[in-house]
C-alpha positions in Angstrom: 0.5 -4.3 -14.2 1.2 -1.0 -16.2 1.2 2.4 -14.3 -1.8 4.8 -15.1 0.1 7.7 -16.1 1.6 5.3 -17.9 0.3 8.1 -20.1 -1.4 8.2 -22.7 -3.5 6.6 -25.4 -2.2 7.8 -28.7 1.4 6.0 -27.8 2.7 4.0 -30.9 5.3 1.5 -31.2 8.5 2.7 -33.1 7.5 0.8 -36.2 4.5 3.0 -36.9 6.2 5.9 -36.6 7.1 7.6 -39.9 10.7 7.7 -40.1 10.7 12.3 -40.2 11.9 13.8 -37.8 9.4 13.9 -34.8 8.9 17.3 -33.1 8.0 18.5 -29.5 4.9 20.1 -28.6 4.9 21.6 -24.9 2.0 22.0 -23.0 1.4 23.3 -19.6 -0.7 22.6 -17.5 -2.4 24.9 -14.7 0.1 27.5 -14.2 0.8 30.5 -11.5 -2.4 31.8 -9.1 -4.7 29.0 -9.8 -4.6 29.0 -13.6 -7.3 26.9 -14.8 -6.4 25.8 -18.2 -3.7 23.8 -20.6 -1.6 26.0 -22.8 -2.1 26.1 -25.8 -5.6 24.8 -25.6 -5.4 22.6 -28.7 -2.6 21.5 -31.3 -2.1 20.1 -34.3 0.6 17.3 -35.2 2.0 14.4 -36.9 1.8 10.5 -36.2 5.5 10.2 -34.3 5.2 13.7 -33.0 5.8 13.4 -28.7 3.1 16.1 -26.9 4.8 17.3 -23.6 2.7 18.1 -20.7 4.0 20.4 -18.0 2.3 20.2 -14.6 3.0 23.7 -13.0 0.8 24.7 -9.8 -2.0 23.0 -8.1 -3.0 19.9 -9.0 -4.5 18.7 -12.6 -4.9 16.0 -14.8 -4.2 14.8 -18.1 -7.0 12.5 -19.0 -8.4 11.2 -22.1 -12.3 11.8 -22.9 -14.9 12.2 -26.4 -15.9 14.6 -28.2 -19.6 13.7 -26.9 -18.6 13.5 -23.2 -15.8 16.1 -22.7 -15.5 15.3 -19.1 -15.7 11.5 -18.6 -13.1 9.3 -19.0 -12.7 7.8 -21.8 -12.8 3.8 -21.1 -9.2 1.9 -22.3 -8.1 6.3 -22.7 -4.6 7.6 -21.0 -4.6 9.1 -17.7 -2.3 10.7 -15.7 -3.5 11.0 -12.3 -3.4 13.9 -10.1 0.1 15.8 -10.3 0.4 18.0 -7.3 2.7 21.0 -8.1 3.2 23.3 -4.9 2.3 26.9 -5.0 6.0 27.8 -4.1 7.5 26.1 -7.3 7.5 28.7 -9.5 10.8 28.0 -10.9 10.7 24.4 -11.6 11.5 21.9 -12.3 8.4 20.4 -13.5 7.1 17.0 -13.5 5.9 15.8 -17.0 3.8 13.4 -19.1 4.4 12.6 -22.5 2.0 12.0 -25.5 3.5 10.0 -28.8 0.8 10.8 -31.3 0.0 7.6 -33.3 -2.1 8.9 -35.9 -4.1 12.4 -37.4 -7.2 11.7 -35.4 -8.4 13.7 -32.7 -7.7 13.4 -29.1 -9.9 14.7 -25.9 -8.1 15.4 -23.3 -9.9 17.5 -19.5 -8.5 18.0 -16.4 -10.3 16.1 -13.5 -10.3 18.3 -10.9 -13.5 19.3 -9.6 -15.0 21.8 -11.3 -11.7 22.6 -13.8 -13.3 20.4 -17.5 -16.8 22.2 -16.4 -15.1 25.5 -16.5 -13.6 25.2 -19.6 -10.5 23.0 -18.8 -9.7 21.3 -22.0 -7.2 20.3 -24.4 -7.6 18.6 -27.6 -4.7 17.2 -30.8 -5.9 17.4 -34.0 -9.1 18.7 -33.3 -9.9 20.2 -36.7 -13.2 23.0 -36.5 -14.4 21.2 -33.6 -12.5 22.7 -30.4 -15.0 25.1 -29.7 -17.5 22.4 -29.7 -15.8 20.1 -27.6 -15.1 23.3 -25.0 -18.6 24.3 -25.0 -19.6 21.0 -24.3 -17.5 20.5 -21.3 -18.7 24.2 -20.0 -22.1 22.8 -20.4 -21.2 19.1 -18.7 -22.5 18.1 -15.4 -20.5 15.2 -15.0 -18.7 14.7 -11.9 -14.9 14.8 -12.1 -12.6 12.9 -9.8 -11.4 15.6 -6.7 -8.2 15.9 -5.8 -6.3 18.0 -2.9 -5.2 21.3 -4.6 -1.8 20.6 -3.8 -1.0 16.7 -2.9 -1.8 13.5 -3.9 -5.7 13.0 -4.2 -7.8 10.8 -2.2 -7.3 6.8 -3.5 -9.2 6.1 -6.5 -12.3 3.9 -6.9 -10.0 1.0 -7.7 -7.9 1.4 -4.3 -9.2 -1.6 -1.9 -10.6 -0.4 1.3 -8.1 -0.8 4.5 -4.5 -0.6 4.8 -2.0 0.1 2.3 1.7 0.1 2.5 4.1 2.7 1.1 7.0 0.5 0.4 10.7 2.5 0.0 13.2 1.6 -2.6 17.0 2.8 -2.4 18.3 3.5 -6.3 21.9 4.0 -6.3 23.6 5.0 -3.1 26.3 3.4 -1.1 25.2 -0.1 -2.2 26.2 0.9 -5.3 24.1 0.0 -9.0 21.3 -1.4 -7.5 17.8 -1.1 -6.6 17.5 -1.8 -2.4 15.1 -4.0 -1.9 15.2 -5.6 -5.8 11.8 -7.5 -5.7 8.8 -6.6 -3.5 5.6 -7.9 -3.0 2.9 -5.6 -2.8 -0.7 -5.5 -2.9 -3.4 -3.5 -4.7 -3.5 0.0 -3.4 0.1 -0.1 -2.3 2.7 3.0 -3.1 6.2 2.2 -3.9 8.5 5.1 -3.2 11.9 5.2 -4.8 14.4 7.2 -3.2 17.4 8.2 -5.5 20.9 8.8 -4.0 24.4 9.4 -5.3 24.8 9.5 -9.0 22.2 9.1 -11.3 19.7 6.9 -12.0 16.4 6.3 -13.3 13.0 4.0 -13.1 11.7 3.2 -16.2 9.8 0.1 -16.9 10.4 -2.5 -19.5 9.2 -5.8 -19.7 10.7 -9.1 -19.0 11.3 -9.9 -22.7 13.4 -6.7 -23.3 14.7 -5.7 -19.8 17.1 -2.9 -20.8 14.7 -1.4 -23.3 11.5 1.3 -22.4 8.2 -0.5 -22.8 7.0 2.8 -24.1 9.4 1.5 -27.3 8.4 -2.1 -27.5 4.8 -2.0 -26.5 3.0 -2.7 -29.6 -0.7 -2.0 -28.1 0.2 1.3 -27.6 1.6 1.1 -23.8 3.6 3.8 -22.3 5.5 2.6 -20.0 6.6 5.0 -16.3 9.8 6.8 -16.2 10.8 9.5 -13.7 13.5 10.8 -16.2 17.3 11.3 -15.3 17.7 12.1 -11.3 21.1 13.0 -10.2 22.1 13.3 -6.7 25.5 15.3 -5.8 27.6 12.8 -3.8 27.2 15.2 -0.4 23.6 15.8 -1.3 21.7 15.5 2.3 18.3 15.5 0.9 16.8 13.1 -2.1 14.2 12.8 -4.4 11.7 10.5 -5.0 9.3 9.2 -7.4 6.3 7.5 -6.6 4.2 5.2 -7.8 1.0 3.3 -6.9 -0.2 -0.7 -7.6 -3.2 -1.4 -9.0 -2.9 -5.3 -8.5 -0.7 -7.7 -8.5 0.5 -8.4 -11.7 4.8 -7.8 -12.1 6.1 -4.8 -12.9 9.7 -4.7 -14.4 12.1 -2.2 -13.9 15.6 -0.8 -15.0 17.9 2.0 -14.9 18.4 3.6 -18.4 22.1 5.0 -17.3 24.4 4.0 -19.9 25.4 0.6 -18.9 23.7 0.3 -15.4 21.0 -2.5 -16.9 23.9 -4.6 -18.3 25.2 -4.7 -14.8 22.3 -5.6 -13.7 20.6 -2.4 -11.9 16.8 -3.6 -12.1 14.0 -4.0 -10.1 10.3 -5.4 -10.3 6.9 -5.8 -8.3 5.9 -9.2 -7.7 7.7 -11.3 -9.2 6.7 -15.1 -9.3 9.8 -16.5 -7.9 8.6 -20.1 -8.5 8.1 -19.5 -12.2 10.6 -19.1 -15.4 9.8 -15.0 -15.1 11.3 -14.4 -11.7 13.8 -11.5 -10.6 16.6 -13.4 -11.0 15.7 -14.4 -14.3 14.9 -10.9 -15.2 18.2 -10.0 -13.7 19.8 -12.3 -15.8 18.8 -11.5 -19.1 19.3 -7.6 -18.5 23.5 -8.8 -17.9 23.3 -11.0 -20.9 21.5 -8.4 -22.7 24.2 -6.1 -21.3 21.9 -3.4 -21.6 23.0 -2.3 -25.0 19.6 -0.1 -25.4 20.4 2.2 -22.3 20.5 5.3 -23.0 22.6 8.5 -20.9 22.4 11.6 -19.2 23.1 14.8 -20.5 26.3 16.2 -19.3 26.8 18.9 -17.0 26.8 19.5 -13.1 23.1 18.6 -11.2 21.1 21.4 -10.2 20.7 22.2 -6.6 16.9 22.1 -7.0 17.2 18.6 -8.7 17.9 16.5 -5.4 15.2 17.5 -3.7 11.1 17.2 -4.0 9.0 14.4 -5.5 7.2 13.3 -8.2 4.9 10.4 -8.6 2.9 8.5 -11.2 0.4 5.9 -10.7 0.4 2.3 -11.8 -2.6 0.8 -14.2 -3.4 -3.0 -14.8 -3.7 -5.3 -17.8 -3.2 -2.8 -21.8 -4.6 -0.2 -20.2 -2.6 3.1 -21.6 0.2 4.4 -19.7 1.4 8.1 -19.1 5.3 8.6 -18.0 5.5 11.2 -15.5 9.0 12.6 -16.2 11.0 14.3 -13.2 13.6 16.5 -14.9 17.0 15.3 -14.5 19.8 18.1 -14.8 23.6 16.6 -15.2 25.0 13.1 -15.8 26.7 11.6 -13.0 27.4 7.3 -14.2 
């Protein structure tokens, strides 16, 4: 069980990337009074180079499609779900998704919103001469797109079951110190797991059970990107906290650690159903992040947290079996370990 913006397709494992320097495209996303488009509208770059998407107001989509249907889905393609950005956050920060292009061939990329990839809403990599193409194509498409509130989470997808769902809340950090609180759940299909982030900082990143303390967006080598709210840090007198949330798409396990400099060598990890009765349960999982000593963790940048950093939410969704994975990225501001 991967998260669906575990984002996107074009991912590559480390050893396919050339070893240049890689460089940062951003791209927002939406934008101020109901801007319906990404910006820049296409880009060109290198295999290793990481594509940043910025979610500012309302609430889009990053989501992989073809050149011959603009505005469907691509099938196995990247997607990252709805991000809801309120009209009064005009001054960030942002949540993000980031693209590790694997090779020079183009990617499609609409926005699912209703209505947004029919009026023009597209974004492409390496598209060559044939941008205008795919746009005119997608102004042209009557395909139905996926709806979404304008601002908040959209309606569950087709792949939520029907009936009640749990939203199950996750303490990282706090007065229990460097843990997760619960540390294993069980959850179902179509349930949310909220995590809640307290004093210091901390993140949630998935790994895998055979590299606990490492990204899975580093080791996958089928092109997974693996979720990771980014660096939050919470001011010890903070009253208010932010949270990332993600959603189960069944009930495969879902492993978990904090990427603060030495927090997974101490142990700080979490998962989603476990099997407690096999080889690959939490404490298992637990114990190979301490032996591992989570030499692969990586830090904070220094500085004081931002007011506007221990508050709000972000969320990303989960996604089953090699489907691609987008990392919705809540901007972290300070280090606090």
């Amino acid at each position: 069980m991967l998260f669906t913006f575990t984002t996107f397709a074009a991912l590559v494992s480390l050893a396919a990337i050339p070893p240049t320097r890689a460089a940062q495209i951003n791209v927002v996303v939406g934008g101020p009074g109901g801007v319906i488009a990404y910006n820049p509208s296409s880009v060109n770059a290198n295999p290793g180079d990481v594509v940043v998407f910025e979610f500012q107001q309302k609430n889009h989509t990053a989501t992989q499609s073809t050149l011959a249907n603009p505005c469907t889905p691509m099938p196995g393609g990247f997607d990252s779900g709805f991000i809801p950005v309120d009209a009064t956050n005009t001054a960030g920060p942002f949540p993000q998704a980031q693209f590790t292009v694997q090779d020079t061939n183009p990617v499609w990329v609409f926005c699912q919103q209703t209505g947004h990839c029919q009026q023009g809403m597209v974004f492409a990599i390496n598209p060559g001469t044939q941008f205008s193409q795919f746009q005119a194509a997608a102004n042209s498409s009557g395909s139905a797109a996926a709806s979404g509130s304008p601002y908040g989470s959209p309606t569950a997808s087709a792949a939520t079951p029907s009936g009640t769902t749990t939203d199950h809340k996750v303490v990282v950090g706090g007065s229990a110190g460097l843990v997760y609180t619960p540390s294993n759940i069980t959850a179902q299909a179509g349930d949310t797991v909220t995590f809640e982030f307290q004093t210091k900082n901390h993140t949630v990143t998935q790994s895998t059970f055979a590299d606990p303390c490492r990204a899975l967006t580093l080791t996958s080598t089928s092109g997974q990107v693996g979720f990771d709210s980014g660096f939050m840090p919470v001011a010890a007198n903070a009253t208010t906290f932010p949270s990332y949330t993600v959603q189960v798409n069944d009930t495969s396990p879902v492993w978990v650690y904090c990427k603060q400099t030495g927090h997974c060598g101490q142990g700080m990890v979490f998962s989603v159903n476990a099997n407690e009765s096999s080889p690959n349960s939490f404490e298992a999982f637990q114990a190979k992040a301490k032996q591992l000593n989570g030499s692969s963790s990586t830090s904070s940048s220094s500085g004081a947290p931002s007011p506007s950093s221990s508050s709000g939410a972000s969320s990303s969704k989960l996604i089953s079996g090699a489907s691609i994975a987008a990392a919705l990225i809540a901007i972290g501001f300070g280090f606090l370990s």
